[in-house]
Backbone as JSON, one array per atom type, in Angstrom:
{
  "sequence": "XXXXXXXXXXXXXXXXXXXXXXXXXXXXXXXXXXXXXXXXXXXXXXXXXXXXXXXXXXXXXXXXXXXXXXXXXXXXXXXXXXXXXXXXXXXXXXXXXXXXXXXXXXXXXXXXXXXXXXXXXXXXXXXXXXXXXXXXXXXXXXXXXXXXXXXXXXXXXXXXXXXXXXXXXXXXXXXXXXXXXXXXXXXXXXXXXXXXXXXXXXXXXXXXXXXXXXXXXXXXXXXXXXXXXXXXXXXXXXXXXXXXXXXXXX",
  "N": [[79.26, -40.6, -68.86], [81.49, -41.6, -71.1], [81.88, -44.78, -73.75], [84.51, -45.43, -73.81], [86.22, -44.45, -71.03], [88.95, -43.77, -70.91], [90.26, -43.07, -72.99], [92.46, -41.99, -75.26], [94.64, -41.8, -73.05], [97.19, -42.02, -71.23], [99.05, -45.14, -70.33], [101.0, -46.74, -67.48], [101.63, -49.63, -66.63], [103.43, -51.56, -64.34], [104.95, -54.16, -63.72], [102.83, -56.32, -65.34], [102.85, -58.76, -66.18], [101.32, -60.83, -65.44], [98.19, -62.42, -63.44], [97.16, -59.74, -61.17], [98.3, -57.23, -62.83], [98.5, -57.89, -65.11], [95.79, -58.43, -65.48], [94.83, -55.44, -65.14], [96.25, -54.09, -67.31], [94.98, -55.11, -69.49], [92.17, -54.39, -68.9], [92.6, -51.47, -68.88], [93.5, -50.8, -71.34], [90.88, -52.01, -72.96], [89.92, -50.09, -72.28], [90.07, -47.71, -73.22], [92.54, -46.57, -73.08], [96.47, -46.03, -74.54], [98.62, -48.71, -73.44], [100.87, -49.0, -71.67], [103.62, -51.51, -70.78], [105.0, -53.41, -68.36], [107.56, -55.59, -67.45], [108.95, -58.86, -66.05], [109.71, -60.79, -68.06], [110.26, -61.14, -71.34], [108.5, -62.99, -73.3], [106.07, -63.33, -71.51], [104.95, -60.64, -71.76], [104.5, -60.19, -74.63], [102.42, -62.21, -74.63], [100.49, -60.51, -73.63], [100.46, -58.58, -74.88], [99.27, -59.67, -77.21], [96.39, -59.91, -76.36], [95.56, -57.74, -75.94], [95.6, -56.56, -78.37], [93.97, -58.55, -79.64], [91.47, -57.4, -78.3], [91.28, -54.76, -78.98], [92.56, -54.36, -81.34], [94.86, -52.6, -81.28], [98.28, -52.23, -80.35], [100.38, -52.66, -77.53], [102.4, -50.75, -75.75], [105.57, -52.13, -75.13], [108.31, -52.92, -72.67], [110.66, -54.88, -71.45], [112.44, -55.48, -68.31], [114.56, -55.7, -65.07], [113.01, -55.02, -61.83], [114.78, -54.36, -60.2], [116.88, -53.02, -61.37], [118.09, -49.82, -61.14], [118.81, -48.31, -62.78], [117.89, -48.85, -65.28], [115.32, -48.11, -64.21], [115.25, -45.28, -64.44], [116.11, -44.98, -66.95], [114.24, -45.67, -68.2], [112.27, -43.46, -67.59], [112.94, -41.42, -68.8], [112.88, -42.35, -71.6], [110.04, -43.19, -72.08], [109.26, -39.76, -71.49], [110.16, -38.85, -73.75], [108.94, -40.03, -76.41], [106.07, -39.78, -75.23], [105.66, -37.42, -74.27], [104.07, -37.42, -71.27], [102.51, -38.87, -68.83], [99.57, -40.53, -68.03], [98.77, -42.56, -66.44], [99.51, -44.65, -63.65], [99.82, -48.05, -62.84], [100.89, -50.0, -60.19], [101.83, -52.95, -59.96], [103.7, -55.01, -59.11], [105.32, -57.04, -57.19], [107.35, -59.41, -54.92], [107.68, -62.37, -53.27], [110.12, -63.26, -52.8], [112.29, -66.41, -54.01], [112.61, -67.78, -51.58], [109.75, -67.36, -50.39], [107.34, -68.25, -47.54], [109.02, -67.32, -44.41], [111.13, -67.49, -41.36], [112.1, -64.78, -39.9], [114.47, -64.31, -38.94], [115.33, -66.52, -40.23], [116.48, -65.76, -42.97], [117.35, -65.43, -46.33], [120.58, -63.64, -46.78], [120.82, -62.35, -49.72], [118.51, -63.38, -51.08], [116.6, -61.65, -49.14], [117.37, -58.9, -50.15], [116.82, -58.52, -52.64], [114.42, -59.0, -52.66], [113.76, -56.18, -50.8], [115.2, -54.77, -53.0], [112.89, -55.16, -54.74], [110.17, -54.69, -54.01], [110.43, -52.27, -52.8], [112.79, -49.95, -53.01], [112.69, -50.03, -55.58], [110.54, -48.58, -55.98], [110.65, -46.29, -55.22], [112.65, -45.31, -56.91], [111.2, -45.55, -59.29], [108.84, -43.38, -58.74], [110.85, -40.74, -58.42], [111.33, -41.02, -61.07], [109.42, -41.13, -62.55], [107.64, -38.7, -61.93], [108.16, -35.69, -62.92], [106.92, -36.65, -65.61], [104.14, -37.54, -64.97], [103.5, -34.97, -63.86], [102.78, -33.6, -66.15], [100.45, -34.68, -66.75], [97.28, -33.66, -67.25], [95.62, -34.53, -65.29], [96.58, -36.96, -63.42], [96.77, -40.29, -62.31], [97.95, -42.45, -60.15], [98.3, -45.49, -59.11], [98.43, -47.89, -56.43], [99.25, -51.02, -55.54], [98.93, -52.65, -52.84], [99.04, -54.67, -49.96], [97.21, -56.54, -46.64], [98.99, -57.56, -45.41], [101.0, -55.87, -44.58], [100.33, -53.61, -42.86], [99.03, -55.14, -40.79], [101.14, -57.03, -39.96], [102.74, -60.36, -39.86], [103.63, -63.75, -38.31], [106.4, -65.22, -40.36], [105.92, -63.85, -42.26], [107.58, -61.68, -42.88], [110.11, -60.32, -44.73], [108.68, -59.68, -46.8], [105.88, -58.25, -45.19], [107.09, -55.9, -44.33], [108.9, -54.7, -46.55], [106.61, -54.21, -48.39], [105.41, -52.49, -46.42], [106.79, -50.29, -46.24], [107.05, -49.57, -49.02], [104.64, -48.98, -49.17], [104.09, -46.39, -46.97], [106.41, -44.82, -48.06], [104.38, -44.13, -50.09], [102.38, -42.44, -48.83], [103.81, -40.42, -48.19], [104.46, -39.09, -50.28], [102.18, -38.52, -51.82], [101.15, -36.72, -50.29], [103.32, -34.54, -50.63], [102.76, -34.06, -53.33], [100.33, -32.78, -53.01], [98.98, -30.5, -54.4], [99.57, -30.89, -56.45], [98.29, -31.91, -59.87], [98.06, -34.69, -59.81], [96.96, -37.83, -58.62], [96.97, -40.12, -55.86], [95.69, -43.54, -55.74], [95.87, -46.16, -52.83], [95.76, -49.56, -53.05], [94.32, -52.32, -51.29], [93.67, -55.58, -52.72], [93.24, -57.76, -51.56], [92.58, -61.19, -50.56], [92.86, -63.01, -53.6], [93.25, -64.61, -56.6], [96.07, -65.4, -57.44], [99.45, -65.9, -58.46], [101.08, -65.1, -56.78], [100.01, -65.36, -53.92], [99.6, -68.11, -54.45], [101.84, -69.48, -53.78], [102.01, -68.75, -51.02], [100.24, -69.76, -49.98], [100.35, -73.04, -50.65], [98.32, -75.36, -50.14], [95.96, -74.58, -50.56], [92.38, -73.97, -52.08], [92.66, -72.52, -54.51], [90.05, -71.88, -55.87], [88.26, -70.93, -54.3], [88.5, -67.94, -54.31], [88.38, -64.34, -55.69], [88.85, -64.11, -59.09], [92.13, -62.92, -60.72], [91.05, -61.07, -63.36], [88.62, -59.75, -62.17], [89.2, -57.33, -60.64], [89.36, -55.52, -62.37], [87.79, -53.64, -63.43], [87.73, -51.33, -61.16], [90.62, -51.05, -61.57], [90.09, -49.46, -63.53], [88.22, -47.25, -62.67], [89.51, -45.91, -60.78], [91.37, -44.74, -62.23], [90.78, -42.93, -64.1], [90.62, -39.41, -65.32], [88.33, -37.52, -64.71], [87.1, -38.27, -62.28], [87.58, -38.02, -58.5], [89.64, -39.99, -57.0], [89.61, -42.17, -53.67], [92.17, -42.02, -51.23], [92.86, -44.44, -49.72], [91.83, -47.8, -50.7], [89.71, -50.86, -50.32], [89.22, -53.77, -52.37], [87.57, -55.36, -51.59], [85.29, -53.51, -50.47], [84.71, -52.43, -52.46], [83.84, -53.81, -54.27], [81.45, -54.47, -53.19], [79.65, -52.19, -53.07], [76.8, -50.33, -53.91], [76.71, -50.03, -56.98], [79.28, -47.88, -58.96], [82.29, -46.89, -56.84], [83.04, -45.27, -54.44], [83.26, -42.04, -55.38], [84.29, -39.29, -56.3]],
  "CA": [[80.39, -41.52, -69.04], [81.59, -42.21, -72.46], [81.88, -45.72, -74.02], [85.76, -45.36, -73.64], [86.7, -43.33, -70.15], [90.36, -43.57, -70.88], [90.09, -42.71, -74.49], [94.33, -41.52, -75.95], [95.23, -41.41, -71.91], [99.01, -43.39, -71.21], [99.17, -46.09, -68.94], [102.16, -47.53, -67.54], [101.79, -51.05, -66.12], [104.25, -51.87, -63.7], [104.17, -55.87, -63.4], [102.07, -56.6, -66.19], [103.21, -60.31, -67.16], [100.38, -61.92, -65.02], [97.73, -61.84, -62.24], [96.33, -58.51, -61.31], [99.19, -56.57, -63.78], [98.08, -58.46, -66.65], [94.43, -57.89, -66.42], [94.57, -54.02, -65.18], [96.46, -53.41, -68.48], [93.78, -55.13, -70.08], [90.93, -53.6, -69.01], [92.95, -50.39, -69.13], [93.26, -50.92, -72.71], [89.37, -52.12, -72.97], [88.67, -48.5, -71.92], [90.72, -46.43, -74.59], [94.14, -45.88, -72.84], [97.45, -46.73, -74.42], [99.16, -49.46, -71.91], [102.49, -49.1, -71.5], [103.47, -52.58, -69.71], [106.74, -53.74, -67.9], [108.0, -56.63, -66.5], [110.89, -58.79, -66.37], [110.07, -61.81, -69.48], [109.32, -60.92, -72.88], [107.17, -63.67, -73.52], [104.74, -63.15, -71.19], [103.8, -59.36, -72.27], [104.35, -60.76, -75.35], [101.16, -62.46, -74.82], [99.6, -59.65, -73.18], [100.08, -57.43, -76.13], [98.42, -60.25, -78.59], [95.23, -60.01, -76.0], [95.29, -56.41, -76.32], [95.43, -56.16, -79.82], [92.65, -59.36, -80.28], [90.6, -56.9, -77.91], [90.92, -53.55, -79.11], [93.13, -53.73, -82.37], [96.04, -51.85, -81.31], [99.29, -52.68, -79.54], [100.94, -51.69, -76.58], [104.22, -50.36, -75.59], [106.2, -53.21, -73.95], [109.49, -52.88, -71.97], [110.72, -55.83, -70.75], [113.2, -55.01, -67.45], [114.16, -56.21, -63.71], [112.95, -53.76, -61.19], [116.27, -54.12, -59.08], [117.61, -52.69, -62.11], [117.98, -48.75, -60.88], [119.4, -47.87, -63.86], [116.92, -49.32, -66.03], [113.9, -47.15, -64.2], [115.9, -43.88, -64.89], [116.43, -44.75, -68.68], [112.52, -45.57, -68.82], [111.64, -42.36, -67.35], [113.79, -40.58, -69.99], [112.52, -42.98, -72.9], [108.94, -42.25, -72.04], [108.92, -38.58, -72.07], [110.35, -38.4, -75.64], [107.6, -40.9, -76.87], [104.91, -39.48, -75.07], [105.56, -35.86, -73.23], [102.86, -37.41, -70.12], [102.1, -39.8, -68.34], [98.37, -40.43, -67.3], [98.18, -43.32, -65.13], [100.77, -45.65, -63.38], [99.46, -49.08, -61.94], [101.82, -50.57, -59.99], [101.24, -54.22, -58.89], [104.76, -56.25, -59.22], [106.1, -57.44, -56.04], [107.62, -60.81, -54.6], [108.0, -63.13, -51.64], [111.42, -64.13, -52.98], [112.31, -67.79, -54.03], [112.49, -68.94, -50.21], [108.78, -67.76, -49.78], [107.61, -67.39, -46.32], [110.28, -68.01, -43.53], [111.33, -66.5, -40.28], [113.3, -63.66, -40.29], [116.33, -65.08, -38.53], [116.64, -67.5, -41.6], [115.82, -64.78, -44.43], [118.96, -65.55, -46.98], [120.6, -62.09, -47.42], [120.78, -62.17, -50.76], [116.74, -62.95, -50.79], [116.24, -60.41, -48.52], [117.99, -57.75, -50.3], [116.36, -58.25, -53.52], [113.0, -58.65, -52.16], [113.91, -54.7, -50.88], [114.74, -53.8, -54.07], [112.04, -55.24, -55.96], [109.16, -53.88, -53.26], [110.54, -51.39, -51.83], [113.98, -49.2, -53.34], [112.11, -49.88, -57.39], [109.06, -47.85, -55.95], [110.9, -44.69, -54.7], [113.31, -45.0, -58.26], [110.41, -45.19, -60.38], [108.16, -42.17, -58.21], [111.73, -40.07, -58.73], [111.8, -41.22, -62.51], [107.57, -40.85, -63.48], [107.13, -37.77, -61.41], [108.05, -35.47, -64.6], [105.33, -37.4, -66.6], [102.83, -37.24, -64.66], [102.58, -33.48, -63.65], [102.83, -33.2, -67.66], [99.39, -34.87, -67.39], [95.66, -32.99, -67.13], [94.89, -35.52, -64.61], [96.91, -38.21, -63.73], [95.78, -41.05, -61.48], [98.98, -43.44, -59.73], [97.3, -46.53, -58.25], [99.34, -48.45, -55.99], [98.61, -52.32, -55.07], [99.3, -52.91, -51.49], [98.5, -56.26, -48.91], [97.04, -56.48, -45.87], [99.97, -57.61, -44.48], [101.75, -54.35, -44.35], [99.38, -52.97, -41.88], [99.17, -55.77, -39.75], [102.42, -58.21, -40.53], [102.61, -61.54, -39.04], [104.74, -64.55, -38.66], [106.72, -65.39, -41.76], [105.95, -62.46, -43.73], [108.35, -60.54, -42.42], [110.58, -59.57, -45.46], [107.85, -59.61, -47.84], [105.6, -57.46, -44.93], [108.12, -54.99, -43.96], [109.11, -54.0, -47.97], [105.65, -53.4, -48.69], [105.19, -51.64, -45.81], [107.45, -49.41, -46.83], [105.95, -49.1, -49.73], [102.94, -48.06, -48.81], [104.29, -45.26, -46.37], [106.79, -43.61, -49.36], [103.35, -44.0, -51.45], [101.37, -41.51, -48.64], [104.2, -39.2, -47.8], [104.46, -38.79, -52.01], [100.96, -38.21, -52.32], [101.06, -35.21, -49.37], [103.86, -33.6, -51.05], [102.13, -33.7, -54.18], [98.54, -32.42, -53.06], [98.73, -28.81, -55.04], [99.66, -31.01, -58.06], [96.86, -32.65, -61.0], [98.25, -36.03, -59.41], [96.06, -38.29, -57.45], [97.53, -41.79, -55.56], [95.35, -44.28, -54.49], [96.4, -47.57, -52.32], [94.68, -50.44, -53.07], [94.35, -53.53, -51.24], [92.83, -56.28, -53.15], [92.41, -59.0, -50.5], [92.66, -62.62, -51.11], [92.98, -62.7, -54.67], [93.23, -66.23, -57.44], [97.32, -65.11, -58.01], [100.71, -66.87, -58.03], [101.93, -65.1, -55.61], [98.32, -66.23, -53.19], [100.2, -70.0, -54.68], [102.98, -69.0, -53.31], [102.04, -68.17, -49.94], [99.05, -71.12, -49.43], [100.03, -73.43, -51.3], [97.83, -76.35, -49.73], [94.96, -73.89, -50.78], [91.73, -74.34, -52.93], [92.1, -71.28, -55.19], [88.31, -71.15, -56.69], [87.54, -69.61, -53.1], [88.73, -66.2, -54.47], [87.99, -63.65, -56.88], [89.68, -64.33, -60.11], [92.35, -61.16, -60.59], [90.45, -60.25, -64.23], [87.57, -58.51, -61.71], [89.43, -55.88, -60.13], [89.69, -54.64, -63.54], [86.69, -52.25, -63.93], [87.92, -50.77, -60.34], [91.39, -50.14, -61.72], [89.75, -48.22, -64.47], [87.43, -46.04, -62.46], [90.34, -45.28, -59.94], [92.1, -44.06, -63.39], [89.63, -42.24, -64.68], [90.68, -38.35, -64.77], [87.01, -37.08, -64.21], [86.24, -38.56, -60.67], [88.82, -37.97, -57.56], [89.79, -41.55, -56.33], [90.28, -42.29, -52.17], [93.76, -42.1, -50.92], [93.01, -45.62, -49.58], [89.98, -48.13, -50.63], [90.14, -52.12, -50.59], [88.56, -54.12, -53.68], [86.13, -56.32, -51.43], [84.36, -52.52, -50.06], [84.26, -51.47, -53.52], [82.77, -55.03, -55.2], [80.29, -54.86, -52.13], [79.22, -51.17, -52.97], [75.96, -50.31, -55.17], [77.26, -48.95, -58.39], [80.13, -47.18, -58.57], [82.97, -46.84, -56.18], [82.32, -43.8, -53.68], [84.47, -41.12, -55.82], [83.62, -37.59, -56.16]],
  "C": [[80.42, -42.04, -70.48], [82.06, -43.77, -72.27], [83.95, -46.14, -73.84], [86.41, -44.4, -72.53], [87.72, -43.38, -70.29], [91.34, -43.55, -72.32], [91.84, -41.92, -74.59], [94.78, -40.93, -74.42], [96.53, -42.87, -71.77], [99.2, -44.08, -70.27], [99.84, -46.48, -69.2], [101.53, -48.44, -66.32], [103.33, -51.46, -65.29], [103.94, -53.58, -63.24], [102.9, -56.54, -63.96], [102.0, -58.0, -66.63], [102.01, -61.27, -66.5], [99.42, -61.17, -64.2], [97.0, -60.29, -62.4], [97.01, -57.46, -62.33], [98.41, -56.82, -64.6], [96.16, -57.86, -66.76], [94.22, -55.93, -65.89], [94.83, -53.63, -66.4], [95.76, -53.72, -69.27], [93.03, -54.23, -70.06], [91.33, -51.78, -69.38], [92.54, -49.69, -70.48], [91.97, -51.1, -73.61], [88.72, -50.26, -72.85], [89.13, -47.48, -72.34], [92.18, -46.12, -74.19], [95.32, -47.07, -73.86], [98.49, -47.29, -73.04], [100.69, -49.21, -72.42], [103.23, -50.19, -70.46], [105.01, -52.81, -69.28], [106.37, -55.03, -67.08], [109.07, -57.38, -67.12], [110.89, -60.03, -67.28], [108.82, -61.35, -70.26], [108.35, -61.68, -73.31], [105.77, -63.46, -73.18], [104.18, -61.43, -71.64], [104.23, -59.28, -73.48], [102.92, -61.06, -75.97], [99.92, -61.61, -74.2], [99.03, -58.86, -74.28], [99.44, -58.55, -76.84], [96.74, -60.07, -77.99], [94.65, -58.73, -76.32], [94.54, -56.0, -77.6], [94.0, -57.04, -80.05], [91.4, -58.51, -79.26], [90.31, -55.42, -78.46], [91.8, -52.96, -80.55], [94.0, -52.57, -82.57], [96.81, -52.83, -80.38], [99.47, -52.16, -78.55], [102.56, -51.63, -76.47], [104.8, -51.7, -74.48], [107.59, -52.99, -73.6], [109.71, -53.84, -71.03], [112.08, -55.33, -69.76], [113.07, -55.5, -66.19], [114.16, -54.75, -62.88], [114.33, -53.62, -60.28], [117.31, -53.89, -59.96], [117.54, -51.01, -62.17], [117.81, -47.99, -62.35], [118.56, -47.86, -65.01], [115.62, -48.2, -65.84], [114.24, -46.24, -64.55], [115.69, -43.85, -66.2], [115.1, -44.95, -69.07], [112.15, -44.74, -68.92], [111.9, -41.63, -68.69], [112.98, -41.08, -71.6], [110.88, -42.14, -73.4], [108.25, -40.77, -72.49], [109.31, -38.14, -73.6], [109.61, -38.98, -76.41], [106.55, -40.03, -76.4], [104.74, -37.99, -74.55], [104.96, -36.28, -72.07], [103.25, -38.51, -70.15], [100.81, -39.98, -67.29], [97.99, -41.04, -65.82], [99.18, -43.89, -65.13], [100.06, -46.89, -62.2], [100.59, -49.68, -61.86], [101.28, -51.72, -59.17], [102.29, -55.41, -58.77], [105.71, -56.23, -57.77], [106.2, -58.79, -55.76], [107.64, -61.18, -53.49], [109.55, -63.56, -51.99], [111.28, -65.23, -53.28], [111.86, -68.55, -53.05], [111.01, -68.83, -49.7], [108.33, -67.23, -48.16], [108.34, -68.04, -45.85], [110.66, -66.9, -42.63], [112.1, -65.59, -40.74], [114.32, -64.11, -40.09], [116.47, -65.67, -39.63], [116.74, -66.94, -42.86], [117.47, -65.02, -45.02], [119.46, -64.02, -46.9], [120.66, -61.4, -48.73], [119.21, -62.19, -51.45], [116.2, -61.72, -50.62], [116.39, -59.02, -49.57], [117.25, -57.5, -52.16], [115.08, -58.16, -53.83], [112.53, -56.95, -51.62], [113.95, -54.07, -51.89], [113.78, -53.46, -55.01], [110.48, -54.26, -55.19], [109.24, -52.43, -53.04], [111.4, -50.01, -52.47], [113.03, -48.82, -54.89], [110.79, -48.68, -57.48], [109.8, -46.27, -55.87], [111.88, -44.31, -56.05], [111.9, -44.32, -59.18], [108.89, -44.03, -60.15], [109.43, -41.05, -58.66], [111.49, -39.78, -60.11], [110.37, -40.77, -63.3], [107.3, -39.41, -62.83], [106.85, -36.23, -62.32], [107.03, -35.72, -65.14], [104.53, -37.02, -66.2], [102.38, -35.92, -64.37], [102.76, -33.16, -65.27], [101.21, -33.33, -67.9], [97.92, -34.1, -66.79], [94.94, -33.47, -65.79], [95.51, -36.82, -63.9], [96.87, -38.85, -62.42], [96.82, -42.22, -60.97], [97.97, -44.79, -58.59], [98.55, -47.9, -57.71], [99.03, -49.73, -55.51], [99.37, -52.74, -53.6], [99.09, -54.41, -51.04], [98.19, -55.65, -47.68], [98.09, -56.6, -44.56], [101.12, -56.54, -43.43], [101.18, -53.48, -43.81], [99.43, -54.17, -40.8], [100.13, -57.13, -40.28], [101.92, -59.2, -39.39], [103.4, -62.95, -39.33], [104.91, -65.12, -40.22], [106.79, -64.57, -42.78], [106.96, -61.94, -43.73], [109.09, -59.42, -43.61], [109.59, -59.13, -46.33], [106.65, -58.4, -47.1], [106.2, -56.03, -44.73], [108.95, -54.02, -45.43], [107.66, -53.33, -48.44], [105.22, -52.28, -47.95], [105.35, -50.51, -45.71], [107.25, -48.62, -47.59], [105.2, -47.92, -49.85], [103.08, -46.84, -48.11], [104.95, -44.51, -47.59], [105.28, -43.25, -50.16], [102.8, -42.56, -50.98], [102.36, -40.29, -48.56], [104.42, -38.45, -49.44], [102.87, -38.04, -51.96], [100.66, -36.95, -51.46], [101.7, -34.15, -50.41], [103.01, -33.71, -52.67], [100.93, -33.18, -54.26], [98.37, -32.01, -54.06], [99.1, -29.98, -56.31], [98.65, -32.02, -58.72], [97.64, -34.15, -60.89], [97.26, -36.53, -58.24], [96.31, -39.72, -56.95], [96.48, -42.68, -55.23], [96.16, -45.76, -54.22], [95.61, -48.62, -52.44], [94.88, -52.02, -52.79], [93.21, -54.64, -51.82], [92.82, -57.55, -52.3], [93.08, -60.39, -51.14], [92.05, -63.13, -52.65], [93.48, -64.28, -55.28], [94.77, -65.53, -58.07], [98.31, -65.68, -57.77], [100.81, -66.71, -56.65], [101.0, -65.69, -53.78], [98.96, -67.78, -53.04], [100.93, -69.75, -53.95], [103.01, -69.41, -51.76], [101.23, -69.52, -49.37], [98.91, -71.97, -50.73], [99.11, -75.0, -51.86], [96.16, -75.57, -50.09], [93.95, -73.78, -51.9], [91.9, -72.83, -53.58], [90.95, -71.04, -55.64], [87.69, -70.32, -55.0], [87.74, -68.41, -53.36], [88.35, -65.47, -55.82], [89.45, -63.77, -57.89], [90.56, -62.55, -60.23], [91.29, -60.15, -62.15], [88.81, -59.3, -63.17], [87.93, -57.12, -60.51], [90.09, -54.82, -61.22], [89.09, -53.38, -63.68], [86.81, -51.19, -62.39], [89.41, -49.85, -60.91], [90.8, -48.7, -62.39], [89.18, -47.2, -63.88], [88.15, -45.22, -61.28], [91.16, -44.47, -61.33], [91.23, -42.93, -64.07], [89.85, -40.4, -64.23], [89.85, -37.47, -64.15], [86.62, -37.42, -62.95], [87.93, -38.37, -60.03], [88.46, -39.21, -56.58], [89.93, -41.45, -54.48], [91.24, -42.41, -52.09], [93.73, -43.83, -50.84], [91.69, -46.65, -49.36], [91.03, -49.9, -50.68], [89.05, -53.02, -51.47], [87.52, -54.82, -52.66], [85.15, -54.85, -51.33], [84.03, -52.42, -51.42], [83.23, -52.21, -54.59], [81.52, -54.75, -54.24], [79.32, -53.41, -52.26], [78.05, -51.05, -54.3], [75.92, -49.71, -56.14], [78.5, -48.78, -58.05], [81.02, -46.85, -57.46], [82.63, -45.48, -55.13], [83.27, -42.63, -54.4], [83.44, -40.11, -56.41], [83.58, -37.32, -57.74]]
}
């Protein structure tokens, strides 16, 4: 293992402005890849790129954009390949509860609702359409998808917010079938009860120091990125903190 495993490899950041986004493209960047970050205010990957740079003395590519902007993932895809020909890795970790939060279904606004679909749910199957190109361009390339628990077993209140990811997460495996035969590899990754807004969000009567801060499921993104080892279809960050060394990857 070299001192840099992701040495001139292209990472795109999907939901980079905070939380687990913000530090995957870190550490990404910590471990030789150019980040390629998105999300939807300039400021904040703004200040991502100054961490970048005060860590590793380069920049990154920033694209600021709303994912319920179709149009927008298409013209990335396109942008991308004329910048880079590839695309190595794609962490995707930007999803919402909406403004209203949790709340039954019967009272889900529809205008909530419908943008909570696009941002979970419709933005994932655009931007798999739009990166798919890229990535069989690359030697190796490693899509890492951030899931919840919820979307396996939903439960009151979640509903819109379980039911988009859920979604999700199924386009993610039937993608990753039809792609076997190709130098693409998905994994799903639930990180658990996690120190993140959206965690505020959800409990917000809740002591956050009970959880793992998101900067330590950093050195997991990286070794799920990592073109040299073949990642699990589907692992969850407590098995992999709880494991001795190394993640179980081939």
């Amino acid at each position: 293992m070299t001192d840099l495993p992701l040495k001139d490899r292209v990472a795109l950041v999907v939901g980079a402005s905070r939380g687990i986004g913000y530090e995957s493209a870190l550490a990404l960047a910590k471990a030789g890849a150019h980040v390629i970050a998105t999300a939807r205010t300039q400021g904040a990957l703004e200040e991502l790129d100054d961490a970048i740079f005060a860590a590793t003395g380069k920049h990154a590519t920033l694209i600021p954009f709303d994912l319920v902007d179709g149009g927008a993932i298409d013209r990335m895809g396109g942008a991308l390949y004329e910048r880079f020909g590839k695309l190595d890795i794609w962490v995707h970790t930007a999803a919402t509860m909406g403004a209203e939060g949790l709340t039954p279904v019967s009272n889900a606004d529809p205008r909530g609702f419908a943008k909570i679909e696009k941002t979970n749910f419709t933005a994932v199957y655009r931007l798999i359409r739009s990166l798919e190109p890229l990535l069989k361009s690359s030697d190796g390339a490693r899509v890492i998808h951030l899931t919840t628990s919820v979307a396996a077993a939903p439960k009151a209140f979640w509903g819109a917010y379980a039911a988009t990811k859920a979604g999700a997460e199924a386009l993610m495996k039937c993608w990753a079938d039809e792609i076997e035969s190709m130098p693409i590899r998905v994994s799903i990754v639930d990180p658990g009860r996690m120190r993140t807004q959206l965690r505020a969000q959800a409990y917000p009567g809740e002591d956050p120091a009970q959880h793992p801060l998101p900067s330590e499921i950093g050195p997991m993104i990286v070794e799920l990125a990592r073109p040299d080892l073949t990642p699990p279809l589907e692992i969850k960050f407590r098995e992999w903190k709880g494991a001795p060394g190394p993640a179980a990857l081939v």
